[in-house]
C-alpha positions as CSV (number, residue, x, y, z in Angstrom):
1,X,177.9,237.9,-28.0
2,X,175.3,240.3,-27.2
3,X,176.9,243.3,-29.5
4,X,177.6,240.4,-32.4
5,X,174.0,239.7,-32.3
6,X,172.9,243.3,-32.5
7,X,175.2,244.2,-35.3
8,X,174.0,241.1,-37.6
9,X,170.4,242.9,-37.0
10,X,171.9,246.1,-38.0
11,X,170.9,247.7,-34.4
12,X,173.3,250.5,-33.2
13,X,174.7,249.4,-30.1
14,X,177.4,251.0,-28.5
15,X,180.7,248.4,-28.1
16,X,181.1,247.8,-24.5
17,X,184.5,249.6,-23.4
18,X,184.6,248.8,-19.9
19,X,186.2,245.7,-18.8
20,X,187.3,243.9,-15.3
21,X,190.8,244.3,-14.7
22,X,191.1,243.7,-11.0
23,X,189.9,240.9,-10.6
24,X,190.9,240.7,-6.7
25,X,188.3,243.5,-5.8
26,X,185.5,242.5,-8.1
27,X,185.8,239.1,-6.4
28,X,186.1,240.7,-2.7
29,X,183.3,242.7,-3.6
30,X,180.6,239.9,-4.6
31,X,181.7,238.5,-1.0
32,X,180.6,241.6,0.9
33,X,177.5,241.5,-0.6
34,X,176.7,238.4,1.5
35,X,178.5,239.7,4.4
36,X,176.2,241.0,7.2
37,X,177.6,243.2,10.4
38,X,175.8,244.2,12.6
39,X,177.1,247.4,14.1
40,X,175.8,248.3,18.2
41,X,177.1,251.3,19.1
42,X,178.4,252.2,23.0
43,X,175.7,254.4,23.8
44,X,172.8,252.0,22.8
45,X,174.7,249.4,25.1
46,X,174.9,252.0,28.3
47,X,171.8,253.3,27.7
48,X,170.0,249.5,27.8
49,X,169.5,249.7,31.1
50,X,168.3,252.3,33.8
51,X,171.1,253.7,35.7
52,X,169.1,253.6,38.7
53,X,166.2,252.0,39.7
54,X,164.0,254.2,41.7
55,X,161.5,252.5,44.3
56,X,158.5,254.5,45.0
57,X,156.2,252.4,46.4
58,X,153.8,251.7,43.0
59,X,155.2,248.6,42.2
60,X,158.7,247.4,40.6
61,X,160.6,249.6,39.0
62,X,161.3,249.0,35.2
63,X,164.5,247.5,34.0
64,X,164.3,247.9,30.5
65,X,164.5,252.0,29.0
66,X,162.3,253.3,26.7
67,X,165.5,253.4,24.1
68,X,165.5,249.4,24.6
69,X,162.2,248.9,24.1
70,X,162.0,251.4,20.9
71,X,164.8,249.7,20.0
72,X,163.3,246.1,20.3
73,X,160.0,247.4,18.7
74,X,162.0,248.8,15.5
75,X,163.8,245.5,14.8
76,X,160.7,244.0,15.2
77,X,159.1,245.8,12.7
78,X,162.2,245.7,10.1
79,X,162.1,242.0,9.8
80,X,158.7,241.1,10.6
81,X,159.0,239.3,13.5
82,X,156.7,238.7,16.5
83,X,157.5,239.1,20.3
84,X,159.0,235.8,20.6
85,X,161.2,235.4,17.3
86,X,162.3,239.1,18.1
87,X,163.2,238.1,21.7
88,X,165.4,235.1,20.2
89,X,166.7,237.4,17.3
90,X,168.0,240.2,19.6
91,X,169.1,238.0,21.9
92,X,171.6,235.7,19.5
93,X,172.7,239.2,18.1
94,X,173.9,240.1,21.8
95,X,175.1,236.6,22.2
96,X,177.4,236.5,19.1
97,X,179.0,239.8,20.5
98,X,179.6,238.9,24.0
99,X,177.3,242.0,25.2
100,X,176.3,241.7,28.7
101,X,172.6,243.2,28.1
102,X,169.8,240.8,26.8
103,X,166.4,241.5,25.1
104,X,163.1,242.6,27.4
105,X,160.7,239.2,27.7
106,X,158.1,239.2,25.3
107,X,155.3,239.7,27.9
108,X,157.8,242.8,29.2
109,X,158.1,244.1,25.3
110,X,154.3,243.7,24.8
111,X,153.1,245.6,28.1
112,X,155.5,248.3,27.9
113,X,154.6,248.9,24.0
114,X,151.2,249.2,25.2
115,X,152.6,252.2,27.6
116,X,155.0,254.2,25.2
117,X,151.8,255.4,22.4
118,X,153.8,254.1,19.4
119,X,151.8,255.3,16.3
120,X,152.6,252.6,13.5
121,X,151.0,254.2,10.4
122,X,148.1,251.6,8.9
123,X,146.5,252.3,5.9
124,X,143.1,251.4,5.1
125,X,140.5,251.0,1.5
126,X,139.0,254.3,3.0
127,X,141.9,256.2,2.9
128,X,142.1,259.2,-0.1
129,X,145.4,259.6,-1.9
130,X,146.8,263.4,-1.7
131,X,145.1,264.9,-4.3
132,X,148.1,267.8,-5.0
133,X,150.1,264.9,-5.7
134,X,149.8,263.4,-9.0
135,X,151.5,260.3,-9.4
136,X,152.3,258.1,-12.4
137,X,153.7,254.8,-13.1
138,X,156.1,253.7,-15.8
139,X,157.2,250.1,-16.9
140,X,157.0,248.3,-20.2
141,X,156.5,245.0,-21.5
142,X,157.5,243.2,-24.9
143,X,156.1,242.8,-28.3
144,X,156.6,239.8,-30.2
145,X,156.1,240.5,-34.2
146,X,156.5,237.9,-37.0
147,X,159.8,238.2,-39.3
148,X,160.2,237.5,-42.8
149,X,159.7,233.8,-44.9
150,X,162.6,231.9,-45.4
151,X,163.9,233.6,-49.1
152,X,164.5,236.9,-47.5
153,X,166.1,235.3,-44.8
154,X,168.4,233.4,-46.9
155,X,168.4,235.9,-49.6
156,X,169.7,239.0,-47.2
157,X,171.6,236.4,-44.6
158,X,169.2,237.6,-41.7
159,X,168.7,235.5,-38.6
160,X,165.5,233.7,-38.5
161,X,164.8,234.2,-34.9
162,X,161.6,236.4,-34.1
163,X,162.3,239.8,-33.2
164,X,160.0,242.0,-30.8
165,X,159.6,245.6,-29.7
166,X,159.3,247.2,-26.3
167,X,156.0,249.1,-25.6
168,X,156.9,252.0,-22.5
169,X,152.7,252.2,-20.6
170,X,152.3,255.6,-18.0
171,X,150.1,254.1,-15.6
172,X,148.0,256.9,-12.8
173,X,147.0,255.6,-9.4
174,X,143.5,255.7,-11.2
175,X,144.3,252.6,-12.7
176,X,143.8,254.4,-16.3
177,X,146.4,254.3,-18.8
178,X,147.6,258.0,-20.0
179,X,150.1,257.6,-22.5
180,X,152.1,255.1,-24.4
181,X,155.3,254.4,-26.7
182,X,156.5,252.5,-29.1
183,X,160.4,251.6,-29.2
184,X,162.5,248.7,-30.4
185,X,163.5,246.0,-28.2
186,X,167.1,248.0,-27.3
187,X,165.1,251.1,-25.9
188,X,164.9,251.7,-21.9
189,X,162.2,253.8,-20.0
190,X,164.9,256.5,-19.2
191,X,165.1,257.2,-22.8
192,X,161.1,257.8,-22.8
193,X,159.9,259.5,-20.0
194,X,160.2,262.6,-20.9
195,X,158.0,262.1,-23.7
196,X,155.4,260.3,-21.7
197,X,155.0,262.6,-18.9
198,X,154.7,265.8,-21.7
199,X,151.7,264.1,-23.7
200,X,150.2,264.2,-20.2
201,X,147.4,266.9,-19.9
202,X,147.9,266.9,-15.9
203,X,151.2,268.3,-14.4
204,X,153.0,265.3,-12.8
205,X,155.3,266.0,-10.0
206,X,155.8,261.9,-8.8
207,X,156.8,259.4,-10.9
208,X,157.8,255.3,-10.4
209,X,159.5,252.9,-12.3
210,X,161.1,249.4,-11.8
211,X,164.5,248.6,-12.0
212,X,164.9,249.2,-15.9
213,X,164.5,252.9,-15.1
214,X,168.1,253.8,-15.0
C-alpha cells in the first residue's frame, strides 16, 4: 500500500524486494525478544562467599566478598532498585536457579557500600560541558502544507489528502539552532547530515540523532 500511494503522488520510491520467506524463524525470532536469561557464571557463584573466614579479634568476620557486594550494588543500579527490592530481586533470581548462595541483607549491602568508596558519577547545574567537544543534535519534525482545490484534483486525478514536508533542525547543547533543511516527507536525517554539519562554521566531532537516523 505504501509504494501504491507514493507512485499515485509521483514520489520515487524504491519497490520493496525483500520479503519473509521463513516464516518459522521470523516467528521464533519475535519470541526471543520477550525471552529473558539470565546467565550466572561459576566463578561469580564460588567467589560469593569468602573461602575462609578469618577471626581476628575486631569483631565478626564478613560473609559477603566485595565481588558480591559490587555485584549486588551494579544490579541495583541497572534497574533502579533500592536495598530492599534489590535484596528480593537477587534473591528470586538465585531461587529460580536452585543456587545455594543468597543476596547480602539490605542493612549488610548498605554498610559495606559505605566501606568499598564506590564513586557513582552525579552530575550537577554547575557542571561545564568539555569545551573540545562540540556536540550537535539532529531530529526533524513535519510540515503540513495546503494542496490544490477540488478541479485540479479532479482534473489531474490527484489524491485530495494534504501532503507535508519534513524539516531536518541541528540543534548545539547551547540550545541555539545552527542549521536547517528542507526535504519532502520521504527524506531521512541520514540523507542530510552531511549537509547540515558542513553549513556549520564550528568543527563538529559529536553528533546525536533518534531512531530515524539510520
Amino acid at each position: 500500500m505504501p509504494n501504491k500511494y507514493a507512485q499515485k503522488k509521483k514520489c520515487s520510491v524504491p519497490k520493496q524486494k525483500h520479503k519473509v520467506v521463513n516464516w518459522t524463524d521470523y516467528s521464533q525470532a519475535l519470541r526471543e525478544r520477550g525471552n529473558r536469561e539470565i546467565w550466572i557464571s561459576d566463578k561469580a557463584i564460588t567467589n560469593w562467599y569468602p573461602k575462609e573466614r578469618v577471626y581476628d579479634g575486631t569483631g565478626s568476620p564478613v560473609k559477603f566478598t566485595d565481588f558480591a557486594i559490587i555485584t549486588c550494588h551494579e544490579v541495583r543500579q541497572v534497574y533502579k532498585l533500592l536495598l530492599r527490592q534489590a535484596e528480593g530481586f537477587i534473591n528470586s533470581v538465585f531461587s529460580m536457579k536452585n543456587l545455594p548462595i543468597t543476596c547480602p541483607g539490605f542493612s549488610y549491602l548498605s554498610k559495606r557500600l559505605s566501606t568499598l568508596n564506590i564513586k557513582s558519577p552525579r552530575y550537577e547545574k554547575t557542571d561545564k560541558p568539555d569545551e573540545t567537544t562540540v556536540a550537535i543534535a539532529i531530529d526533524s519534525t513535519e510540515l503540513k502544507r495546503f494542496g490544490r482545490d477540488e478541479w485540479h484534483e479532479a482534473k489531474h486525478k490527484v489524491s485530495d489528502n494534504r501532503s507535508w514536508r519534513k524539516i531536518h533542525i541541528a540543534v548545539g547543547d547551547d540550545h541555539i539552532i545552527h542549521d536547517t533543511a528542507l526535504t519532502d516527507k520521504f527524506a531521512s536525517d541520514d540523507s542530510v547530515i552531511d549537509n547540515l554539519i558542513e553549513q556549520i562554521d564550528v568543527p563538529v566531532n559529536h553528533a546525536t540523532a533518534d531512531g530515524s537516523l539510520r
